[in-house]
Backbone as a printed PyTorch tensor [residue, N CA C, xyz], in Angstrom:
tensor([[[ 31.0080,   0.8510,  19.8840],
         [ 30.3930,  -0.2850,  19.2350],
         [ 29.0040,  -0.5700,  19.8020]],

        [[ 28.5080,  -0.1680,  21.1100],
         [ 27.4790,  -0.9330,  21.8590],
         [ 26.6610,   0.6000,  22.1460]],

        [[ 27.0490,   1.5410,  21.0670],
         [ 26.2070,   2.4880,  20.9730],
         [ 25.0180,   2.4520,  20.5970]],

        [[ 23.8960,   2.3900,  21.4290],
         [ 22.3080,   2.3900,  21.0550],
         [ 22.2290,   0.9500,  20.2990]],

        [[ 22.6790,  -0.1860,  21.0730],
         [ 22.9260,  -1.0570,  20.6240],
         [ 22.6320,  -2.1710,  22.4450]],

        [[ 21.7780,  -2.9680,  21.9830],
         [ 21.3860,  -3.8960,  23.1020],
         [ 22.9530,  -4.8560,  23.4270]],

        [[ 23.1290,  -4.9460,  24.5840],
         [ 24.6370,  -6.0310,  25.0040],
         [ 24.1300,  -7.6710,  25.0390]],

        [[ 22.7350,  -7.0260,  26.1420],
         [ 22.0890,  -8.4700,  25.5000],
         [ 22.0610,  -9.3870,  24.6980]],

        [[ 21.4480,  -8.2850,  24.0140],
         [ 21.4140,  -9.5330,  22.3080],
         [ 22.5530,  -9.4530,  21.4210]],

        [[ 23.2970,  -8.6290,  22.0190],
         [ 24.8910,  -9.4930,  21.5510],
         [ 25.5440, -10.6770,  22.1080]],

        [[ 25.4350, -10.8710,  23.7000],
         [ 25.1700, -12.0150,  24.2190],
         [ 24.6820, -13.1130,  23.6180]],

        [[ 23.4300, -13.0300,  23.3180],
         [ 22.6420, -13.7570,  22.7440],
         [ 23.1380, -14.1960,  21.4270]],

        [[ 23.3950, -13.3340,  20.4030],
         [ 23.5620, -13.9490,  19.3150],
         [ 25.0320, -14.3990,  19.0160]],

        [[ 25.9360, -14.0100,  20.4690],
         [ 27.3270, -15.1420,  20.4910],
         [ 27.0270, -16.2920,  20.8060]],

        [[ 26.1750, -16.6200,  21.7070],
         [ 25.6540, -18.1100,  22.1180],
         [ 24.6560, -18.6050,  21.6640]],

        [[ 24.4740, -18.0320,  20.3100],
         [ 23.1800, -18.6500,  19.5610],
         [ 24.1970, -19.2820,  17.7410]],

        [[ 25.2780, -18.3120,  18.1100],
         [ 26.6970, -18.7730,  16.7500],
         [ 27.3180, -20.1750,  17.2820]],

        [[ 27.6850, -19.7190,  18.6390],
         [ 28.2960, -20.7860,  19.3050],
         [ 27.8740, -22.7310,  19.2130]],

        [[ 26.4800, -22.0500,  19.9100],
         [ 25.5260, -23.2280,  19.4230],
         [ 25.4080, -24.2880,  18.1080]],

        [[ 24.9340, -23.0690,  17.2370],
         [ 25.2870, -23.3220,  15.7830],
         [ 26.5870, -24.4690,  15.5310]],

        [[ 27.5810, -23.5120,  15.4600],
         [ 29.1700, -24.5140,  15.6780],
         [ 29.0740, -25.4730,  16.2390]],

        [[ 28.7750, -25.2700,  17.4790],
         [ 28.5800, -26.7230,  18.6790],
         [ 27.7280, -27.8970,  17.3220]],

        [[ 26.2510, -27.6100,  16.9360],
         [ 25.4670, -28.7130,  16.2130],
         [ 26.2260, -29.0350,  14.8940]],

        [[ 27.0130, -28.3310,  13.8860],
         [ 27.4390, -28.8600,  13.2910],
         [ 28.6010, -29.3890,  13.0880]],

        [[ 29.2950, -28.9180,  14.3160],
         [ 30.5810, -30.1810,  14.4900],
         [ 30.0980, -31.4280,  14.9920]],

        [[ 29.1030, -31.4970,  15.8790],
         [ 28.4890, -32.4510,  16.3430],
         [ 28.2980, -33.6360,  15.5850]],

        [[ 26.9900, -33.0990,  14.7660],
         [ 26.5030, -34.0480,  14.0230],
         [ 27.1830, -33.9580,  12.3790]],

        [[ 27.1780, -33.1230,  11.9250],
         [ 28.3010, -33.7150,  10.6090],
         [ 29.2290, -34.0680,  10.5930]],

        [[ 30.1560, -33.7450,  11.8540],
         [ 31.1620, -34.4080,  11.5460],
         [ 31.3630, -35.9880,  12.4200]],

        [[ 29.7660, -36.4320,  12.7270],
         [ 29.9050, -37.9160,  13.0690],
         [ 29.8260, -38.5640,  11.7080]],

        [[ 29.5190, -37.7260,  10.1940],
         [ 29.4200, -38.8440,   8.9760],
         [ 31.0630, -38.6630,   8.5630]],

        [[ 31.8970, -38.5660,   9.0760],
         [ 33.6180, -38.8530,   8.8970],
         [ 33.8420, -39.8920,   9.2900]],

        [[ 33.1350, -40.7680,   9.4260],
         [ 34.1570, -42.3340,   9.8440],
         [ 34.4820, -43.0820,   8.9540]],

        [[ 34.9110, -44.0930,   9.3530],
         [ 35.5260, -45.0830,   8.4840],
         [ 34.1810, -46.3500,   8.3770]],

        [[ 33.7220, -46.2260,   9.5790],
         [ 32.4000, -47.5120,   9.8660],
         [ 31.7860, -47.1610,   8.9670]],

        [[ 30.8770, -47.7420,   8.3140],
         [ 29.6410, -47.4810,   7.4990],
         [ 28.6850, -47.6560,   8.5620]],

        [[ 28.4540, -48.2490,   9.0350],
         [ 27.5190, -48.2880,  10.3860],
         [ 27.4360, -47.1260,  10.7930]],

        [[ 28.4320, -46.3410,  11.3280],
         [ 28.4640, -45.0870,  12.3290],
         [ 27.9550, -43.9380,  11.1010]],

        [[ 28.5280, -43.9360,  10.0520],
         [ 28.2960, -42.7970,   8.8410],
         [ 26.5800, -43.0220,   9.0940]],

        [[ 26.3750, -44.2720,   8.5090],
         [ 24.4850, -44.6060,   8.2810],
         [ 23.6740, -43.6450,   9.9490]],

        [[ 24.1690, -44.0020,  10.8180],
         [ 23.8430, -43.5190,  12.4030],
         [ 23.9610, -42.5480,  12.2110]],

        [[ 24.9150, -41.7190,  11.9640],
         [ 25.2070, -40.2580,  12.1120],
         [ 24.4630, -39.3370,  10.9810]],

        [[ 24.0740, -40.1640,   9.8210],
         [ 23.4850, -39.5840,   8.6850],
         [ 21.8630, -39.4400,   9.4460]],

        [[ 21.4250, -40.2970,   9.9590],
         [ 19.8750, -40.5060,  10.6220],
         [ 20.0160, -39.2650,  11.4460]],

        [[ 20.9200, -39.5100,  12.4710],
         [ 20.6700, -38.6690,  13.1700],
         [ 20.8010, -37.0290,  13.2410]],

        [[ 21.4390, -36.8220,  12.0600],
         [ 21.7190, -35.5100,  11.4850],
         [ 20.4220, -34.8400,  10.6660]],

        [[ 19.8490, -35.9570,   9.6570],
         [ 18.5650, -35.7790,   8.9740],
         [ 17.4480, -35.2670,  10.3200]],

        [[ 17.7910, -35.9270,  11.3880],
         [ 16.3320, -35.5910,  12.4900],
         [ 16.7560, -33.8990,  12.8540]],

        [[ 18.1530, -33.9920,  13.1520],
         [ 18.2320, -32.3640,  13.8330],
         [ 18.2170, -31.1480,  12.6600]],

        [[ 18.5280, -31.6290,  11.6080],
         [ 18.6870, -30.5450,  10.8520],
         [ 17.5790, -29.7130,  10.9420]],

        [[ 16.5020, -29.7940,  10.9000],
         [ 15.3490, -28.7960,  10.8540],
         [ 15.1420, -28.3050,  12.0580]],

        [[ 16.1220, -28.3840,  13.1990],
         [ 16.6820, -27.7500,  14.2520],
         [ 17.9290, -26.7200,  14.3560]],

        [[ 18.5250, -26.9650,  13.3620],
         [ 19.8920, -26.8210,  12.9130],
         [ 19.6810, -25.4380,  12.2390]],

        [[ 18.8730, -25.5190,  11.5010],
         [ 17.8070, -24.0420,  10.4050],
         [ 17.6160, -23.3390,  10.7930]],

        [[ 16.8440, -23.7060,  11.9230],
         [ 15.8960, -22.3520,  12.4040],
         [ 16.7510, -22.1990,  13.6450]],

        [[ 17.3650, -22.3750,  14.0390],
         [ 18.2090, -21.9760,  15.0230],
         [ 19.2280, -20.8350,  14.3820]],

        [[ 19.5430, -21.4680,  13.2020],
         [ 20.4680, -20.9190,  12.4090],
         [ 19.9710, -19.5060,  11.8270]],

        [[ 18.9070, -19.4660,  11.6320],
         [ 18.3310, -18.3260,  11.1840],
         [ 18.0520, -17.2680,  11.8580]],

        [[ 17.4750, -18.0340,  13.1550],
         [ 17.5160, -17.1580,  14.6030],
         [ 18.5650, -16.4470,  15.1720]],

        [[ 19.8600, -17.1600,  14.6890],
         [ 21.1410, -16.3470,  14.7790],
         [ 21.4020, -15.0930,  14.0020]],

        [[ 21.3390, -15.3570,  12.8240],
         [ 21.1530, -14.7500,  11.4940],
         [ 20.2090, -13.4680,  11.8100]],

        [[ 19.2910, -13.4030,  12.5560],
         [ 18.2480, -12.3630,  12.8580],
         [ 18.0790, -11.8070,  14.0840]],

        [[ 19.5330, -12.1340,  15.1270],
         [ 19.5400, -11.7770,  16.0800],
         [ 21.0750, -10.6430,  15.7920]],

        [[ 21.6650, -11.0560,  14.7650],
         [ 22.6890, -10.3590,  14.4640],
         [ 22.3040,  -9.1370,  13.9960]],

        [[ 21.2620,  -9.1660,  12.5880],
         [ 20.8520,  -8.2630,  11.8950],
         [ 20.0840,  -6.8700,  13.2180]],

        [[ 19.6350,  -7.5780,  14.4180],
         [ 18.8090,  -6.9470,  14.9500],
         [ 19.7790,  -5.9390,  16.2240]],

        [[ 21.0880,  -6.5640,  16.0750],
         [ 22.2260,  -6.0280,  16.9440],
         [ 22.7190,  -5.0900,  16.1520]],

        [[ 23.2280,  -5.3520,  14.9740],
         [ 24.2290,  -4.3970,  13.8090],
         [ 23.0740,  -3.1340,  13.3710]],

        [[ 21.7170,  -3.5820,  13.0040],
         [ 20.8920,  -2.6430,  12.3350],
         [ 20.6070,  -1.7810,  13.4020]],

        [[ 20.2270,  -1.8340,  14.6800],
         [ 19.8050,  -1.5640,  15.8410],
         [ 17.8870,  -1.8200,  15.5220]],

        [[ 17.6420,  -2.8740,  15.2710],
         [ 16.1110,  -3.3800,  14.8550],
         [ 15.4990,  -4.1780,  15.7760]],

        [[ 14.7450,  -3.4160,  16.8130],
         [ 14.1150,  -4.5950,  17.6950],
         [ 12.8460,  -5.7510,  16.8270]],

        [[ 12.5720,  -5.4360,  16.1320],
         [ 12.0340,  -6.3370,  14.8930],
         [ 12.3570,  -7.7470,  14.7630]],

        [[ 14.0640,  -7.5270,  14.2120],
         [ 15.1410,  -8.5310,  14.1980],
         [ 15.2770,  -9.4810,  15.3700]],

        [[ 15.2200,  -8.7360,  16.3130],
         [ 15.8590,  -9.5990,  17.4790],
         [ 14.4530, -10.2800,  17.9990]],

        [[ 13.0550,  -9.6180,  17.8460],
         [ 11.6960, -10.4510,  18.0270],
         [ 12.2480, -11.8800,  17.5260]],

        [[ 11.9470, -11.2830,  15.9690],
         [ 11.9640, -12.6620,  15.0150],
         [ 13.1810, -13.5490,  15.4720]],

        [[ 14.1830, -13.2190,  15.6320],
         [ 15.6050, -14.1200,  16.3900],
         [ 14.8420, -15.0910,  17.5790]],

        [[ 14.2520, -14.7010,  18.5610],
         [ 13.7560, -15.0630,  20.0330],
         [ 12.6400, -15.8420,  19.7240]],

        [[ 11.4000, -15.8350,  18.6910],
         [ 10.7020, -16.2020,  18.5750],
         [ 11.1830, -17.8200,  17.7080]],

        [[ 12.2650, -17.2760,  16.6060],
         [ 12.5880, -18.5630,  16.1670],
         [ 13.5600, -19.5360,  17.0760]],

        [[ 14.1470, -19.0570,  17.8390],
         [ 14.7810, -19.9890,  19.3410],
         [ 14.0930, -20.5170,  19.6880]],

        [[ 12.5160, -20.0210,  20.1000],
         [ 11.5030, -20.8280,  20.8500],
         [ 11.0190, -21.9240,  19.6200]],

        [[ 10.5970, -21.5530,  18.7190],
         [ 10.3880, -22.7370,  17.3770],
         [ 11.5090, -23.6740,  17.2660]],

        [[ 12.5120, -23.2060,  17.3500],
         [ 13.6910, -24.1580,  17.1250],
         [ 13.5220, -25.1350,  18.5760]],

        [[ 13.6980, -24.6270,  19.5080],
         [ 13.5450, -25.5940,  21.0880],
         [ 11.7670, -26.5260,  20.6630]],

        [[ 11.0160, -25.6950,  20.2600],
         [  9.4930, -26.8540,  20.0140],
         [ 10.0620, -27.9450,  19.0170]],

        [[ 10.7110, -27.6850,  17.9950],
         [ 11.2000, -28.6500,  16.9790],
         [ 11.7610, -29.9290,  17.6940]],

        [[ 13.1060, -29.7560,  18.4610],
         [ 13.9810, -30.7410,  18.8040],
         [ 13.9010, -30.7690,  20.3640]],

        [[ 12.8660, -31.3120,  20.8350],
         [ 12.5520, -31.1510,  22.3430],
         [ 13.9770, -31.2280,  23.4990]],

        [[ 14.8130, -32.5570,  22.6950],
         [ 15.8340, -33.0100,  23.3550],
         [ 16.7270, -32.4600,  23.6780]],

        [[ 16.9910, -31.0380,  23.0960],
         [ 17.9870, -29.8510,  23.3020],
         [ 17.2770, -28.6010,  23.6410]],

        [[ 16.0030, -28.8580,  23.9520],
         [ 15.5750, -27.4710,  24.0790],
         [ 16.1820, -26.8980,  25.3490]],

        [[ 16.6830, -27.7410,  26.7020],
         [ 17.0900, -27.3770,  27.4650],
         [ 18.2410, -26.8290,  27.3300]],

        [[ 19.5150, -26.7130,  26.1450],
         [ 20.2640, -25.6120,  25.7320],
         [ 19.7150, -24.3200,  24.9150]],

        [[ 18.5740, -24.4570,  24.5130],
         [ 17.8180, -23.5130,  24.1420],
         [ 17.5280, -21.9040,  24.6600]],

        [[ 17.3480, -22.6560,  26.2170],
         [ 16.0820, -21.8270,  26.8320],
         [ 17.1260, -20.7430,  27.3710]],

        [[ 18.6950, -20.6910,  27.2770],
         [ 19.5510, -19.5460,  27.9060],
         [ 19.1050, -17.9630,  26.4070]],

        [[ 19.0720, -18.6020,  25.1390],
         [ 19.1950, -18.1660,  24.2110],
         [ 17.9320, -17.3360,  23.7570]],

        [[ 16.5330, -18.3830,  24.2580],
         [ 15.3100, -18.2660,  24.0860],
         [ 14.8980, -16.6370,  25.4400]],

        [[ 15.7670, -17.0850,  26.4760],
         [ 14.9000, -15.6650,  27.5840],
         [ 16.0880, -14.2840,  27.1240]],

        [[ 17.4100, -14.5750,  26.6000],
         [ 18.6120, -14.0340,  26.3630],
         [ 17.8900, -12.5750,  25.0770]],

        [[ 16.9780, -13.9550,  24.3150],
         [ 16.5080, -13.1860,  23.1050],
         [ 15.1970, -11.8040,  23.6220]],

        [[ 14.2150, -12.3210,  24.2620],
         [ 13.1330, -11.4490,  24.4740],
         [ 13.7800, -10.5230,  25.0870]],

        [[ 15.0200, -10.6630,  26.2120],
         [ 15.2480,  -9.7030,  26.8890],
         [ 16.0250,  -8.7150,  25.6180]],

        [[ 16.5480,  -9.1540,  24.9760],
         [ 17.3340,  -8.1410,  24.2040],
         [ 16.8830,  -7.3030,  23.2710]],

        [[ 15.5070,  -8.1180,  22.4920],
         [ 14.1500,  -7.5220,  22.2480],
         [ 13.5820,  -6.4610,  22.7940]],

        [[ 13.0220,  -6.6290,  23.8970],
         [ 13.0110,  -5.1240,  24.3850],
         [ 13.7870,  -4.2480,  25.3780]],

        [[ 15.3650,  -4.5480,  25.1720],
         [ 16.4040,  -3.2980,  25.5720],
         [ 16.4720,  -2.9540,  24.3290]],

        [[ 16.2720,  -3.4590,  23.3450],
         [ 16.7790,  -2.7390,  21.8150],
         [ 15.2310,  -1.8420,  21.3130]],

        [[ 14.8170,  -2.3980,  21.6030],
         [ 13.0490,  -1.6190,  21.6840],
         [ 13.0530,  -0.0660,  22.7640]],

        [[ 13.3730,  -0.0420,  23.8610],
         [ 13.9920,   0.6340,  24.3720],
         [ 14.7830,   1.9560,  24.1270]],

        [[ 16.2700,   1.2820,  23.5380],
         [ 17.1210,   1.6960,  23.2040],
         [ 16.7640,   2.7860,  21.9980]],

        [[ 15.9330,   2.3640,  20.8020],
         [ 15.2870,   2.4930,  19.6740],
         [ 15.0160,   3.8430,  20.6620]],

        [[ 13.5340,   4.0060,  21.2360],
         [ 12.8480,   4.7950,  20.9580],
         [ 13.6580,   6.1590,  21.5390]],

        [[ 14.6530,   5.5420,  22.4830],
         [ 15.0910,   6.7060,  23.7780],
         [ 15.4500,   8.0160,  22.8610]],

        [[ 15.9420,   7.2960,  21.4540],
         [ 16.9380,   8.3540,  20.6370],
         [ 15.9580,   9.6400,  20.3140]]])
């Protein structure tokens, strides 16, 4: 399976899924209450992260493609959008930054890996 294939950025793009899961149990499922108060709160505060939520999400999405395809390309664009995603939502960037150095490194073992063949 991890033939000519970075471990790294398989690493990476388990704790970049993980993440993912983590934000949207988080925050969507704070609009399940019964309060209207807490729904209205949880709706605000979901509207702010979502455009955190995206590009994180996408970064996953392109850290996978860059593991399965063997595309150090993929896994750039993955690492680069981690770091956009951490500039977006400052307040979590500090769960970010395992995902954000996780990514470059896997970037170029798969860069690496690529040319050795």
């Amino acid at each position: 399976m991890f033939k000519n294939r970075s471990k790294v950025l398989f690493v990476c793009a388990i704790f970049a899924t993980a993440y993912i899961i983590y934000l949207m149990y988080n925050f969507l499922g704070s609009m399940m209450s019964e309060d209207s108060a807490e729904v209205v709160g949880g709706a605000i505060a979901t509207a702010l992260v979502t455009p955190h939520m995206v590009i994180m999400g996408l970064g996953a999405i392109f850290s996978w493609l860059g593991f399965f395809l063997r595309k150090s390309w993929a896994a750039l664009v993955g690492a680069i959008l981690y770091s956009v995603g951490a500039l977006v939502f400052m307040l979590y960037a500090v769960l970010c930054i395992p995902m954000i150095i996780l990514g470059f490194v896997g970037y170029v073992n798969q860069k690496k890996l690529t040319t050795e063949k």
